[in-house]
C-alpha positions in Angstrom: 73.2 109.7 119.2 73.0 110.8 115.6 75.3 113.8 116.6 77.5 111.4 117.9 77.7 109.0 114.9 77.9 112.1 112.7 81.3 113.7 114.4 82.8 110.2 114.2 81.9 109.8 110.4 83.9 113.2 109.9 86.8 112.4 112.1 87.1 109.4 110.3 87.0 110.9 107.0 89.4 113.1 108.1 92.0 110.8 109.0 91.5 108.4 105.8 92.4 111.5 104.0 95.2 112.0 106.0 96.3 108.7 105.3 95.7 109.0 101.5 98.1 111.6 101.1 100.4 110.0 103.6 100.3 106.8 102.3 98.9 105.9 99.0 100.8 103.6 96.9 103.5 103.5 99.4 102.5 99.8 101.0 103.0 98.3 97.6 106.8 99.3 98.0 108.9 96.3 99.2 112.9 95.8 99.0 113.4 93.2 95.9 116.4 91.2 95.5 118.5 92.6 92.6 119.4 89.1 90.8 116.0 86.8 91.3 113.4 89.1 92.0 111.9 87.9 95.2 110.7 89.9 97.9 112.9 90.3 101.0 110.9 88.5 104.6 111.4 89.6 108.1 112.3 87.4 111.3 108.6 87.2 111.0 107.9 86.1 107.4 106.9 89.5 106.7 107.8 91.1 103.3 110.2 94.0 104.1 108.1 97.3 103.5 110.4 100.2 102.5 110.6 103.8 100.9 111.1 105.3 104.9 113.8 102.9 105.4 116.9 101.7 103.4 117.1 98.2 101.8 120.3 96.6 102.4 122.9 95.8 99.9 121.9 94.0 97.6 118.3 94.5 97.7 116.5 98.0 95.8 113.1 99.3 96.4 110.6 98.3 94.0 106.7 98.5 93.1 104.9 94.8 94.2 101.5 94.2 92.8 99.2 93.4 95.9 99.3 95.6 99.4 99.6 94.1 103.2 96.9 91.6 104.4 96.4 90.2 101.0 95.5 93.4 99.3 93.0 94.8 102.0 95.4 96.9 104.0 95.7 100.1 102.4 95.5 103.6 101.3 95.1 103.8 97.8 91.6 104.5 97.7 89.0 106.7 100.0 87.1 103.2 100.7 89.9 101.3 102.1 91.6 103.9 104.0 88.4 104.3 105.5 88.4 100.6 106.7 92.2 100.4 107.8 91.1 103.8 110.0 88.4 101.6 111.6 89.9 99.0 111.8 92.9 101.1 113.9 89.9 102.1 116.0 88.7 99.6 116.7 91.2 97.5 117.8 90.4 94.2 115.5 93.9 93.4 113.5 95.4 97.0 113.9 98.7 95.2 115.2 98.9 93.4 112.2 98.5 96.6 110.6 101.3 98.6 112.6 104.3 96.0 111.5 103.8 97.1 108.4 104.5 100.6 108.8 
């Protein structure tokens, strides 16, 4: 069992730091509107997420202050790209997670 938990530690470690040099600082990266400098909101009242996408006229891609998921969804740091990799694993919120990207 300890073998078990011990292989599923390091593939999880593994993928975190796949996703830190994927990811980091790119979830803070939102299309802003050029004259007010709001955020730009989805069908779903989700801020549009860009940097693998274009923004459309009008809007430019910009730096926000907080991540997805009021600033728990990320990849910034070892610690929370740990906990959005279990959190994909297990199920719990991951298709809150997947809109985003």
């Amino acid at each position: 069992m300890q073998d078990v938990l011990l292989i599923l530690v390091f593939f999880m470690l593994i993928f975190a730091i796949g996703g830190l040099n994927l990811f980091m600082g790119m979830l803070m990266q939102r299309c802003v509107d050029e004259e007010t400098g709001n955020a730009l909101f989805d069908d779903d009242d989700n801020e549009v997420i860009c940097g693998y996408a274009e923004c459309p006229t009008g809007y430019y891609c910009g730096k926000m202050t907080l991540n997805p998921n009021y600033d728990t969804t990320n990849f910034d740091n070892i610690f929370s790209a740990l906990l959005s990799v279990f959190q994909c694993i297990t199920l719990e919120g991951w298709s809150d997670m997947m809109v985003m990207y």
